[in-house]
C-alpha positions as CSV (number, residue, x, y, z in Angstrom):
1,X,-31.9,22.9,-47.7
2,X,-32.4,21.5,-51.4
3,X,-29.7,21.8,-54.4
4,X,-31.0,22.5,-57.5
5,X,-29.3,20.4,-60.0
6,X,-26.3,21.7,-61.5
7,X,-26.5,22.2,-64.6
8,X,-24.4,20.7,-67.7
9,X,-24.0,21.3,-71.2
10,X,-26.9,21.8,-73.5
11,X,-29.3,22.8,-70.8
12,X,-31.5,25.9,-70.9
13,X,-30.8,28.8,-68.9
14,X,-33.8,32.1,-68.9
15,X,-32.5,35.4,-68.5
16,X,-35.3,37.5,-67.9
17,X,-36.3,41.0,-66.2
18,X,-38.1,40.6,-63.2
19,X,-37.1,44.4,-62.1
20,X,-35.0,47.6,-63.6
21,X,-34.9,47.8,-67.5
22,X,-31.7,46.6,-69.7
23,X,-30.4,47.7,-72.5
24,X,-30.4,44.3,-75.3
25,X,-26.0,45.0,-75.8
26,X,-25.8,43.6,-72.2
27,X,-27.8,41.2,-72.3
28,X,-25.9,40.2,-75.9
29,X,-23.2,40.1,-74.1
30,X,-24.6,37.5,-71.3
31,X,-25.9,35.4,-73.8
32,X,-22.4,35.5,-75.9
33,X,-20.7,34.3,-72.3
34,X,-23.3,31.8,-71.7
35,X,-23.1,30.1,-75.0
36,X,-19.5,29.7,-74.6
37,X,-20.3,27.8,-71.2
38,X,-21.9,25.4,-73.8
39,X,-25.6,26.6,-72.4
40,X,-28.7,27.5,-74.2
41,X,-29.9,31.0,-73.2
42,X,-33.7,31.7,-73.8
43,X,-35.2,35.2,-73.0
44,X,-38.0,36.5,-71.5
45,X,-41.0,37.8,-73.9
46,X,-41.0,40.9,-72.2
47,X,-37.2,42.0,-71.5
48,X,-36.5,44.4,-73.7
49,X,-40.2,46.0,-72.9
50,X,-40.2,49.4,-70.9
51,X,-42.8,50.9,-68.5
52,X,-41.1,53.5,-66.9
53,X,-37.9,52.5,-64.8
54,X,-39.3,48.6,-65.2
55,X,-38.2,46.5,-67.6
56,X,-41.8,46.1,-68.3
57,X,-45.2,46.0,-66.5
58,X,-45.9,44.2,-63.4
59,X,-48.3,42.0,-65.3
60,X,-45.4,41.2,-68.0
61,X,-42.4,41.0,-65.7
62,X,-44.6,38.4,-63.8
63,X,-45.6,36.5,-66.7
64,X,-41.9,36.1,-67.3
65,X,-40.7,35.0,-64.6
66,X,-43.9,32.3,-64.1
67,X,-43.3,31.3,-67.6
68,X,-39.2,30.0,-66.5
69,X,-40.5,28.8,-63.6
70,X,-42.5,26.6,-64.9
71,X,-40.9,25.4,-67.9
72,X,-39.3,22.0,-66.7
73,X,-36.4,22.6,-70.0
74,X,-35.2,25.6,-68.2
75,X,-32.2,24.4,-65.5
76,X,-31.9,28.2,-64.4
77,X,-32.9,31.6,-64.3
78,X,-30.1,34.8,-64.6
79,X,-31.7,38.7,-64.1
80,X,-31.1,40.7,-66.0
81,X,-30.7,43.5,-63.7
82,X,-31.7,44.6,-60.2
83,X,-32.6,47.9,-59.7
84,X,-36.7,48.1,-58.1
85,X,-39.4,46.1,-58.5
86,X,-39.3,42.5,-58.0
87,X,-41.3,43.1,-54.5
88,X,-44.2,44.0,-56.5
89,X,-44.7,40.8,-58.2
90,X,-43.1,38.1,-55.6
91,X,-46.4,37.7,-53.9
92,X,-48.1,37.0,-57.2
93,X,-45.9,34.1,-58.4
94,X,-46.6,30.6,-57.9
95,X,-44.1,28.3,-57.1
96,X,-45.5,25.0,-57.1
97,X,-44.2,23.3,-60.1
98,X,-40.8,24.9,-59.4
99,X,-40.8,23.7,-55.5
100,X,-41.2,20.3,-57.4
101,X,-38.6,20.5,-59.9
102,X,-36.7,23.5,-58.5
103,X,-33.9,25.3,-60.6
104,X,-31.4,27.9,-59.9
105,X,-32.5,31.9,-59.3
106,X,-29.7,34.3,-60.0
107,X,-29.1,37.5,-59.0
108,X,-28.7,40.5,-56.8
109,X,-29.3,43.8,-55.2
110,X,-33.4,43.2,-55.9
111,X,-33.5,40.0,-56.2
112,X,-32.5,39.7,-52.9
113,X,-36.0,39.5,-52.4
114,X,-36.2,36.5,-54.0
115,X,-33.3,34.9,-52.5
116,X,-34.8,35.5,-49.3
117,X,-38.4,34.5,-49.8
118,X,-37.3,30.9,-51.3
119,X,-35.4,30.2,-48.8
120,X,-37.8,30.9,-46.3
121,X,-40.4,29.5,-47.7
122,X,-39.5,26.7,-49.0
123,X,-35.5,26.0,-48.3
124,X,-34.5,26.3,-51.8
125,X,-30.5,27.1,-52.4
126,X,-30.6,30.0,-54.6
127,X,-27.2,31.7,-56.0
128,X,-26.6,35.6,-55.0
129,X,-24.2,36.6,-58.3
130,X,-23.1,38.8,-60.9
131,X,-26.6,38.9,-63.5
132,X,-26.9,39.6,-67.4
133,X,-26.1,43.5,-66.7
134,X,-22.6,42.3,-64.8
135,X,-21.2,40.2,-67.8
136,X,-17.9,42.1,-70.2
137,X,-18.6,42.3,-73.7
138,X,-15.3,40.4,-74.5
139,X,-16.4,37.6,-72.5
140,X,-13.1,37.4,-70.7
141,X,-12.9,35.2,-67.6
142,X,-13.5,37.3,-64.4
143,X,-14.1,36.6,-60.8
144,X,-17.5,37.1,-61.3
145,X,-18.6,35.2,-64.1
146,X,-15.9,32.3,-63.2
147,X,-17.5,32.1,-59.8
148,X,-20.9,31.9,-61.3
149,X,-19.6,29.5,-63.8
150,X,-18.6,27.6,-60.5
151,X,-21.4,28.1,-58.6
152,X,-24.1,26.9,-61.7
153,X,-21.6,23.4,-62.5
154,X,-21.5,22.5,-59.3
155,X,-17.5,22.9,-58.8
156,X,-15.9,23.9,-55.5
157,X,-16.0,27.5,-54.2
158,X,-14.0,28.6,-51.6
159,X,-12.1,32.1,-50.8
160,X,-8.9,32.7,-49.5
161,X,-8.8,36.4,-48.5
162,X,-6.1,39.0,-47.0
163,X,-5.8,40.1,-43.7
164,X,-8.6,43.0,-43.0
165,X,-8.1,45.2,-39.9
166,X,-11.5,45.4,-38.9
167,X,-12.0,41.7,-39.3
168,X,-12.7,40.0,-35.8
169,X,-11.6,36.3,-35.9
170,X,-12.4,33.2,-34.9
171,X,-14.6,30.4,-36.5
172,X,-18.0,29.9,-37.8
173,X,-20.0,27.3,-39.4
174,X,-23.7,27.4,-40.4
175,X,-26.0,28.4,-43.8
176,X,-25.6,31.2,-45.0
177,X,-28.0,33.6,-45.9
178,X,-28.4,37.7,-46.6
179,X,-28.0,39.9,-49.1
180,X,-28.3,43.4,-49.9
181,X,-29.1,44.9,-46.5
182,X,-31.5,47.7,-47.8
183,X,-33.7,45.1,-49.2
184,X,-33.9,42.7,-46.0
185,X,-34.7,45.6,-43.7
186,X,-37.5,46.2,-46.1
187,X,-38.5,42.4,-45.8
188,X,-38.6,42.6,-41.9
189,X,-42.1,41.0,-40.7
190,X,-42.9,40.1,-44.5
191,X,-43.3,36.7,-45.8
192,X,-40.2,37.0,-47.2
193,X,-38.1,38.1,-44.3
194,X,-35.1,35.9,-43.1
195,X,-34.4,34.0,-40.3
196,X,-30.9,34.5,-39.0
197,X,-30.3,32.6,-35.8
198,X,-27.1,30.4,-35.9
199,X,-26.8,32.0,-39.5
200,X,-24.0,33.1,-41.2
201,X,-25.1,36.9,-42.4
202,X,-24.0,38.0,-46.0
203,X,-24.3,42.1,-46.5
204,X,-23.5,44.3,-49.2
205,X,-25.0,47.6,-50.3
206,X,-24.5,50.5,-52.7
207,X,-24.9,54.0,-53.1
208,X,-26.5,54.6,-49.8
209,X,-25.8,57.9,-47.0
210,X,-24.3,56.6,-43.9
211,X,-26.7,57.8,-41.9
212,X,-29.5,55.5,-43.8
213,X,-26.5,52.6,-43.3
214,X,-26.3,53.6,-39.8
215,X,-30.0,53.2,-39.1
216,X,-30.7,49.8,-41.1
217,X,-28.0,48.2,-39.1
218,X,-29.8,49.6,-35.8
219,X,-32.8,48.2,-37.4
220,X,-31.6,45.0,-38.0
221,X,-30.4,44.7,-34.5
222,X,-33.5,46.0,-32.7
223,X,-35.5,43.2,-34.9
224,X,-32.7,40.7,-32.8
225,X,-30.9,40.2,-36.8
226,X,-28.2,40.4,-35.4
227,X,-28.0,39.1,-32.2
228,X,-27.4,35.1,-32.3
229,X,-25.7,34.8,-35.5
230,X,-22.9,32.5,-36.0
231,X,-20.8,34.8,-38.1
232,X,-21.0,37.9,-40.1
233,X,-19.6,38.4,-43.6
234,X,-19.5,42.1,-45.2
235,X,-19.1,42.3,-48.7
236,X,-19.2,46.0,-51.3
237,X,-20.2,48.8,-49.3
238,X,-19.7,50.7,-52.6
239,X,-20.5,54.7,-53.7
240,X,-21.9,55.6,-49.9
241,X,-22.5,58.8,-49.5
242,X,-22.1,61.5,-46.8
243,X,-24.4,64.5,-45.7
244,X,-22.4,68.2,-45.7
245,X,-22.0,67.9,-41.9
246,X,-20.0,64.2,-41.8
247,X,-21.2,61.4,-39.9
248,X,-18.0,60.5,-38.9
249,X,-17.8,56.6,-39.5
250,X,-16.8,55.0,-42.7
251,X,-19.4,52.2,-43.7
252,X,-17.2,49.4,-42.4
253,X,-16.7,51.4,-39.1
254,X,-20.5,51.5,-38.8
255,X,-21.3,48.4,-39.4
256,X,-18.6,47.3,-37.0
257,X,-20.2,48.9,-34.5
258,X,-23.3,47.7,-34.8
259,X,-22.1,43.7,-33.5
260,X,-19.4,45.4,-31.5
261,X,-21.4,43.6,-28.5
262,X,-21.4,40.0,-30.2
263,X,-19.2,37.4,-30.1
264,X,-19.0,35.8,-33.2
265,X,-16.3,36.2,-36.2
266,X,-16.9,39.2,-38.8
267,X,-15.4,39.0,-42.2
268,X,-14.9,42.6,-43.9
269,X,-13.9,43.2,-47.6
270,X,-15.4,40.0,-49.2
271,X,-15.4,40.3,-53.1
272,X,-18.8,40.1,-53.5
273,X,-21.8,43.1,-54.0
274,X,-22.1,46.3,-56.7
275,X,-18.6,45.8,-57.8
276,X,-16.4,43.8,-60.6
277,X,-15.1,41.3,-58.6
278,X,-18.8,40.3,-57.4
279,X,-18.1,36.7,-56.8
280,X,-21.0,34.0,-56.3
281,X,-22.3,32.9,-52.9
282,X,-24.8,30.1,-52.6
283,X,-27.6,31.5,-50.3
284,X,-28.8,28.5,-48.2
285,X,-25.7,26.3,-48.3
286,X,-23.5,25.7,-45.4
287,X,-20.3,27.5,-45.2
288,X,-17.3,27.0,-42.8
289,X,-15.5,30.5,-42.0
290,X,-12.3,30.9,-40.3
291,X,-10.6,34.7,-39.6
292,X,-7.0,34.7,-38.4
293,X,-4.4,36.9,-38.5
294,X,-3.2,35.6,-42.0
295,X,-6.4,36.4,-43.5
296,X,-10.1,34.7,-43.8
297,X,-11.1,31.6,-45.2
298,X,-14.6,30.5,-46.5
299,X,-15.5,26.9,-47.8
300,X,-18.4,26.1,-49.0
301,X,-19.6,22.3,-48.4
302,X,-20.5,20.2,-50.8
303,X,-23.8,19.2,-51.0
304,X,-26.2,16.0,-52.2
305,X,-28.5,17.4,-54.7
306,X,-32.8,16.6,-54.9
Protein backbone atom coordinates (compact mmCIF):
# COMPACT_ATOMS: atom_id res chain seq x y z
CA UNK A 1 0.00 0.00 0.00
CA UNK A 2 1.29 3.76 -0.53
CA UNK A 3 1.18 6.65 2.30
CA UNK A 4 0.31 9.75 1.15
CA UNK A 5 2.54 12.22 2.75
CA UNK A 6 1.48 13.64 5.86
CA UNK A 7 0.90 16.76 5.84
CA UNK A 8 2.56 19.78 7.89
CA UNK A 9 1.90 23.23 8.48
CA UNK A 10 1.14 25.67 5.67
CA UNK A 11 -0.12 22.98 3.31
CA UNK A 12 -3.40 23.11 1.38
CA UNK A 13 -6.12 20.99 2.33
CA UNK A 14 -9.71 21.07 -0.34
CA UNK A 15 -12.85 20.50 1.20
CA UNK A 16 -15.20 19.92 -1.38
CA UNK A 17 -18.74 18.16 -2.05
CA UNK A 18 -18.48 15.27 -4.00
CA UNK A 19 -22.18 14.08 -2.65
CA UNK A 20 -25.14 15.42 -0.20
CA UNK A 21 -25.42 19.32 0.06
CA UNK A 22 -23.95 21.43 3.18
CA UNK A 23 -25.02 24.20 4.64
CA UNK A 24 -21.70 27.02 4.41
CA UNK A 25 -21.96 27.42 8.92
CA UNK A 26 -20.43 23.81 8.79
CA UNK A 27 -18.24 24.02 6.64
CA UNK A 28 -17.12 27.59 8.51
CA UNK A 29 -16.81 25.71 11.11
CA UNK A 30 -14.22 22.98 9.42
CA UNK A 31 -12.36 25.59 8.01
CA UNK A 32 -12.10 27.63 11.54
CA UNK A 33 -10.69 23.98 13.03
CA UNK A 34 -8.44 23.56 10.21
CA UNK A 35 -6.87 26.83 10.29
CA UNK A 36 -6.12 26.37 13.81
CA UNK A 37 -4.17 22.97 12.79
CA UNK A 38 -1.98 25.69 10.98
CA UNK A 39 -3.54 24.39 7.45
CA UNK A 40 -4.74 26.28 4.46
CA UNK A 41 -8.30 25.22 3.56
CA UNK A 42 -9.45 25.93 -0.13
CA UNK A 43 -13.03 25.06 -1.30
CA UNK A 44 -14.54 23.66 -4.01
CA UNK A 45 -16.19 26.10 -6.80
CA UNK A 46 -19.28 24.34 -6.51
CA UNK A 47 -19.95 23.50 -2.65
CA UNK A 48 -22.28 25.65 -1.72
CA UNK A 49 -24.29 24.86 -5.28
CA UNK A 50 -27.62 22.84 -5.00
CA UNK A 51 -29.31 20.45 -7.50
CA UNK A 52 -31.71 18.77 -5.58
CA UNK A 53 -30.33 16.62 -2.57
CA UNK A 54 -26.63 17.16 -4.40
CA UNK A 55 -24.42 19.58 -3.41
CA UNK A 56 -24.47 20.39 -7.02
CA UNK A 57 -24.64 18.67 -10.45
CA UNK A 58 -22.86 15.58 -11.37
CA UNK A 59 -20.88 17.62 -13.92
CA UNK A 60 -19.88 20.23 -11.03
CA UNK A 61 -19.34 17.89 -8.12
CA UNK A 62 -16.93 16.09 -10.64
CA UNK A 63 -15.19 19.10 -11.79
CA UNK A 64 -14.41 19.62 -8.11
CA UNK A 65 -13.20 16.88 -7.02
CA UNK A 66 -10.77 16.50 -10.56
CA UNK A 67 -9.77 20.01 -9.88
CA UNK A 68 -8.12 18.87 -5.99
CA UNK A 69 -6.96 15.98 -7.50
CA UNK A 70 -5.05 17.44 -9.64
CA UNK A 71 -3.77 20.44 -8.06
CA UNK A 72 -0.14 19.25 -6.85
CA UNK A 73 -0.54 22.38 -3.85
CA UNK A 74 -3.39 20.49 -2.34
CA UNK A 75 -1.87 17.76 0.40
CA UNK A 76 -5.55 16.60 1.06
CA UNK A 77 -9.06 16.43 0.35
CA UNK A 78 -11.94 16.54 3.43
CA UNK A 79 -15.98 16.00 2.27
CA UNK A 80 -17.93 17.84 3.06
CA UNK A 81 -20.69 15.46 3.71
CA UNK A 82 -21.79 11.93 2.62
CA UNK A 83 -25.11 11.44 2.07
CA UNK A 84 -25.66 9.94 -2.03
CA UNK A 85 -24.02 10.49 -4.90
CA UNK A 86 -20.43 10.03 -5.20
CA UNK A 87 -21.06 6.63 -7.26
CA UNK A 88 -22.30 8.71 -9.93
CA UNK A 89 -19.25 10.46 -10.69
CA UNK A 90 -16.34 7.89 -9.46
CA UNK A 91 -16.19 6.34 -12.85
CA UNK A 92 -15.70 9.69 -14.46
CA UNK A 93 -12.63 10.84 -12.58
CA UNK A 94 -9.24 10.52 -13.58
CA UNK A 95 -6.72 9.60 -11.36
CA UNK A 96 -3.56 9.77 -13.06
CA UNK A 97 -1.83 12.74 -11.78
CA UNK A 98 -3.06 11.87 -8.28
CA UNK A 99 -1.78 8.05 -8.59
CA UNK A 100 1.51 10.07 -9.21
CA UNK A 101 1.49 12.44 -6.57
CA UNK A 102 -1.21 10.91 -4.37
CA UNK A 103 -2.75 12.88 -1.33
CA UNK A 104 -5.10 12.05 1.38
CA UNK A 105 -9.24 11.39 0.60
CA UNK A 106 -11.39 11.95 3.64
CA UNK A 107 -14.46 10.83 4.54
CA UNK A 108 -17.33 8.55 5.13
CA UNK A 109 -20.65 6.92 4.75
CA UNK A 110 -20.47 7.74 0.72
CA UNK A 111 -17.31 8.10 0.31
CA UNK A 112 -16.80 4.78 1.13
CA UNK A 113 -17.00 4.44 -2.32
CA UNK A 114 -14.05 6.14 -2.83
CA UNK A 115 -12.16 4.57 -0.17
CA UNK A 116 -12.78 1.35 -1.67
CA UNK A 117 -12.15 2.02 -5.37
CA UNK A 118 -8.54 3.55 -4.55
CA UNK A 119 -7.58 1.05 -2.81
CA UNK A 120 -8.50 -1.42 -5.15
CA UNK A 121 -7.37 0.15 -7.85
CA UNK A 122 -4.51 1.44 -7.19
CA UNK A 123 -3.45 0.62 -3.25
CA UNK A 124 -3.64 4.06 -2.13
CA UNK A 125 -4.09 4.54 1.87
CA UNK A 126 -7.05 6.72 2.20
CA UNK A 127 -8.46 7.97 5.81
CA UNK A 128 -12.27 6.84 6.74
CA UNK A 129 -13.06 10.03 9.25
CA UNK A 130 -15.22 12.51 10.63
CA UNK A 131 -15.67 15.28 7.30
CA UNK A 132 -16.52 19.17 7.16
CA UNK A 133 -20.24 18.33 8.28
CA UNK A 134 -18.74 16.35 11.64
CA UNK A 135 -16.54 19.32 12.96
CA UNK A 136 -18.18 21.57 16.47
CA UNK A 137 -18.54 25.11 15.94
CA UNK A 138 -16.27 25.90 19.09
CA UNK A 139 -13.64 23.98 17.66
CA UNK A 140 -13.06 22.11 20.79
CA UNK A 141 -10.74 19.01 20.67
CA UNK A 142 -12.86 15.79 20.21
CA UNK A 143 -12.15 12.25 19.46
CA UNK A 144 -12.93 12.77 16.10
CA UNK A 145 -11.28 15.66 14.96
CA UNK A 146 -8.04 14.73 17.30
CA UNK A 147 -8.00 11.46 15.60
CA UNK A 148 -8.12 12.99 12.20
CA UNK A 149 -5.71 15.53 13.32
CA UNK A 150 -3.58 12.25 14.03
CA UNK A 151 -4.34 10.47 11.23
CA UNK A 152 -3.48 13.65 8.53
CA UNK A 153 0.20 14.49 10.71
CA UNK A 154 1.17 11.32 10.69
CA UNK A 155 1.24 10.61 14.64
CA UNK A 156 0.47 7.24 16.25
CA UNK A 157 -3.13 5.89 16.41
CA UNK A 158 -4.03 3.23 18.46
CA UNK A 159 -7.25 2.23 20.68
CA UNK A 160 -7.53 0.82 23.81
CA UNK A 161 -11.14 -0.24 24.29
CA UNK A 162 -13.53 -1.83 27.18
CA UNK A 163 -14.49 -5.16 27.40
CA UNK A 164 -17.65 -5.91 24.91
CA UNK A 165 -19.71 -9.01 25.49
CA UNK A 166 -20.20 -9.91 22.11
CA UNK A 167 -16.60 -9.49 21.32
CA UNK A 168 -14.88 -12.90 20.26
CA UNK A 169 -11.14 -12.75 21.10
CA UNK A 170 -8.04 -13.66 19.88
CA UNK A 171 -5.54 -11.87 17.49
CA UNK A 172 -5.42 -10.50 14.09
CA UNK A 173 -3.03 -8.79 11.97
CA UNK A 174 -3.55 -7.62 8.29
CA UNK A 175 -4.74 -4.23 6.21
CA UNK A 176 -7.59 -3.06 6.97
CA UNK A 177 -10.23 -2.12 4.84
CA UNK A 178 -14.34 -1.51 4.82
CA UNK A 179 -16.58 0.88 5.56
CA UNK A 180 -20.10 1.57 5.58
CA UNK A 181 -21.60 -1.75 4.82
CA UNK A 182 -24.60 -0.52 2.73
CA UNK A 183 -22.25 1.00 0.31
CA UNK A 184 -19.81 -2.05 -0.18
CA UNK A 185 -22.78 -4.48 -0.77
CA UNK A 186 -23.65 -1.97 -3.47
CA UNK A 187 -19.94 -2.13 -4.84
CA UNK A 188 -20.11 -6.03 -4.98
CA UNK A 189 -18.87 -7.05 -8.68
CA UNK A 190 -18.03 -3.22 -9.48
CA UNK A 191 -14.74 -1.88 -10.14
CA UNK A 192 -14.79 -0.58 -7.00
CA UNK A 193 -15.60 -3.53 -4.88
CA UNK A 194 -13.08 -4.80 -2.12
CA UNK A 195 -11.07 -7.58 -1.71
CA UNK A 196 -11.24 -8.99 1.80
CA UNK A 197 -9.23 -12.12 2.12
CA UNK A 198 -6.69 -12.11 5.08
CA UNK A 199 -8.37 -8.55 5.62
CA UNK A 200 -9.17 -6.96 8.63
CA UNK A 201 -13.11 -5.81 7.89
CA UNK A 202 -14.24 -2.27 9.24
CA UNK A 203 -18.32 -1.85 9.33
CA UNK A 204 -20.45 0.76 10.41
CA UNK A 205 -23.97 1.85 9.28
CA UNK A 206 -26.80 4.08 10.08
CA UNK A 207 -30.29 4.49 10.10
CA UNK A 208 -31.08 1.17 8.43
CA UNK A 209 -34.21 -1.69 9.37
CA UNK A 210 -32.71 -4.86 10.67
CA UNK A 211 -34.09 -6.81 8.31
CA UNK A 212 -32.13 -4.69 5.38
CA UNK A 213 -28.94 -5.21 7.99
CA UNK A 214 -29.80 -8.78 8.18
CA UNK A 215 -29.78 -9.39 4.45
CA UNK A 216 -26.49 -7.22 3.51
CA UNK A 217 -24.64 -9.35 5.97
CA UNK A 218 -26.09 -12.59 4.22
CA UNK A 219 -25.02 -10.84 1.20
CA UNK A 220 -21.76 -10.23 2.01
CA UNK A 221 -21.21 -13.78 3.12
CA UNK A 222 -22.83 -15.52 0.10
CA UNK A 223 -20.27 -13.15 -2.09
CA UNK A 224 -17.41 -15.31 0.33
CA UNK A 225 -16.84 -11.32 2.21
CA UNK A 226 -16.74 -12.77 4.89
CA UNK A 227 -15.38 -15.98 4.83
CA UNK A 228 -11.38 -15.78 5.13
CA UNK A 229 -10.96 -12.64 6.83
CA UNK A 230 -8.37 -12.19 9.49
CA UNK A 231 -10.59 -10.22 11.81
CA UNK A 232 -13.70 -8.25 11.95
CA UNK A 233 -14.14 -4.83 13.52
CA UNK A 234 -17.78 -3.37 14.07
CA UNK A 235 -18.05 0.18 14.56
CA UNK A 236 -21.81 2.65 14.92
CA UNK A 237 -24.59 0.67 14.16
CA UNK A 238 -26.54 3.90 14.96
CA UNK A 239 -30.63 4.90 14.55
CA UNK A 240 -31.54 1.09 13.14
CA UNK A 241 -34.84 0.66 12.85
CA UNK A 242 -37.37 -2.05 13.33
CA UNK A 243 -40.63 -3.19 11.32
CA UNK A 244 -44.08 -3.30 13.64
CA UNK A 245 -43.71 -7.14 13.96
CA UNK A 246 -39.79 -7.23 15.56
CA UNK A 247 -37.13 -9.03 13.99
CA UNK A 248 -35.87 -10.12 17.09
CA UNK A 249 -32.01 -9.44 16.99
CA UNK A 250 -30.38 -6.20 17.93
CA UNK A 251 -27.85 -5.03 15.06
CA UNK A 252 -24.77 -6.38 16.96
CA UNK A 253 -26.68 -9.69 17.56
CA UNK A 254 -27.18 -9.90 13.77
CA UNK A 255 -24.20 -9.17 12.69
CA UNK A 256 -22.75 -11.65 15.19
CA UNK A 257 -24.47 -14.19 13.64
CA UNK A 258 -23.58 -13.75 10.42
CA UNK A 259 -19.43 -14.93 11.24
CA UNK A 260 -20.85 -17.05 14.03
CA UNK A 261 -19.18 -20.03 11.79
CA UNK A 262 -15.66 -18.26 11.49
CA UNK A 263 -12.80 -18.33 13.35
CA UNK A 264 -11.25 -15.16 13.53
CA UNK A 265 -11.45 -12.31 16.34
CA UNK A 266 -14.51 -9.73 16.18
CA UNK A 267 -14.24 -6.34 17.74
CA UNK A 268 -17.87 -4.83 18.59
CA UNK A 269 -18.38 -1.12 19.85
CA UNK A 270 -15.43 0.62 18.08
CA UNK A 271 -15.77 4.47 18.21
CA UNK A 272 -15.92 4.98 14.80
CA UNK A 273 -19.25 5.54 12.15
CA UNK A 274 -22.51 8.18 12.29
CA UNK A 275 -21.63 9.15 15.75
CA UNK A 276 -19.55 11.91 17.84
CA UNK A 277 -16.90 9.92 18.76
CA UNK A 278 -16.25 8.84 15.03
CA UNK A 279 -12.55 8.33 15.30
CA UNK A 280 -10.08 8.03 12.14
CA UNK A 281 -9.06 4.70 10.68
CA UNK A 282 -6.52 4.47 7.87
CA UNK A 283 -8.12 2.22 5.16
CA UNK A 284 -5.23 0.32 3.56
CA UNK A 285 -2.79 0.35 6.46
CA UNK A 286 -1.93 -2.65 8.54
CA UNK A 287 -3.37 -3.00 11.86
CA UNK A 288 -2.55 -5.42 14.68
CA UNK A 289 -5.80 -6.35 16.82
CA UNK A 290 -5.92 -8.23 20.01
CA UNK A 291 -9.46 -9.04 22.05
CA UNK A 292 -9.15 -10.35 25.59
CA UNK A 293 -11.03 -10.34 28.35
CA UNK A 294 -9.73 -6.92 29.50
CA UNK A 295 -10.84 -5.32 26.45
CA UNK A 296 -9.54 -4.88 22.64
CA UNK A 297 -6.57 -3.36 21.42
CA UNK A 298 -5.82 -1.93 17.88
CA UNK A 299 -2.38 -0.48 16.68
CA UNK A 300 -1.85 0.81 13.77
CA UNK A 301 1.80 0.30 12.14
CA UNK A 302 3.81 2.81 11.19
CA UNK A 303 4.39 3.14 7.83
CA UNK A 304 7.39 4.45 5.11
CA UNK A 305 5.71 6.99 3.01
CA UNK A 306 6.09 7.40 -1.30
Amino acid sequence: MITPAFLKKGDKIAIVAPAGKIAKAKVDNAVTTLEKWGLNPVLGKYIFKTQNQYSASDKQRLSDFQTMLDDDEVRAIICARGGYGSVRIIDKLDFTKFVDNPKWIVGFSDITVFHSHLQSNFAIETIHGTMAAGFNEDAKPVLATETLKSALFGKELFFDLKPHSLSRKGKAKGIITGGNLAILTSLLGSKSDIDTKDKILFIEDVGEYLYRLDRMMWTLKRAGKLKALAGLIVGGMTGMKDNGTSFGKTAYEIVKEAVKGYRYPVCFGFPAGHQDDNSAVILGREVQMEITQKGTKIVFSKTDQK
